[in-house]
N, C-alpha and C positions, 0 to 999 in steps of 0.2 A: 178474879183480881179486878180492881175496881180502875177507872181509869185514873184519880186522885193518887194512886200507890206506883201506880206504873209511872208516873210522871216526874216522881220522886225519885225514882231511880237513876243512877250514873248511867253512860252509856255501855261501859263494860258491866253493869251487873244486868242489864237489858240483854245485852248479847247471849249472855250465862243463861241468866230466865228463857230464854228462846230457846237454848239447847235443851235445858234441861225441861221444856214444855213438851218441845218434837219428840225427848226421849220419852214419858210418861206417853204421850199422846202414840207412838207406836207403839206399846205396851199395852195398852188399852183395846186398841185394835183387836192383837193378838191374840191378849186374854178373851177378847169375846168371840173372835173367829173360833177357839177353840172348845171356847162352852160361853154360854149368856153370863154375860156380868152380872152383877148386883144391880149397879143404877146405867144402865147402856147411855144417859140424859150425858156424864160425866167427859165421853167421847166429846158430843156437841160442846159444851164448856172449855175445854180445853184446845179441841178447834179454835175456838172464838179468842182462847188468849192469846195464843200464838198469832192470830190475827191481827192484836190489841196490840201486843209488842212489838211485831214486824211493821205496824203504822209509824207505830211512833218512834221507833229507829228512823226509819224512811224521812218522817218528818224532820227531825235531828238532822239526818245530814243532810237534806236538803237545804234546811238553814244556813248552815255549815258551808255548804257550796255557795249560796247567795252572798254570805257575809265576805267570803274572800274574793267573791267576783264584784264586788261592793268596795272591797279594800284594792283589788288590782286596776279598778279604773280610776280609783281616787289618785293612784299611784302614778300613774299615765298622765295627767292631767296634771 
């Protein structure tokens, strides 16, 4: 998943994408604990997305927190 696709995405279909990465990605695991996969490469890929989405969540609400901590001192003031 590219990061251009990931960025496009709402915050709830980020969340969805992360679950539904963690499940393939334990899956994956599985499948090759119990005999060699086809492309074992596919593990590391999916690592890395779930990586890519849990950024950019993070990033999101980090912004999220700034912008209301932005509005509550405007607020004060």
């Amino acid at each position: 998943m590219k990061h251009s696709e990931i960025v496009e995405l709402s915050t709830e279909e980020l969340v969805a994408k992360i679950t539904d990465e963690k499940a393939t990605l334990t899956k994956l695991k599985f499948a090759h604990a119990v005999s060699a996969i086809e492309n074992p490469n596919r593990i590391k890929q999916t690592r890395k997305n779930v990586a890519r989405l849990l950024t950019e969540l993070t990033k999101r609400r980090n912004a999220e927190k700034a912008a209301s901590a932005t509005t509550e001192t405007a607020a004060e003031a």
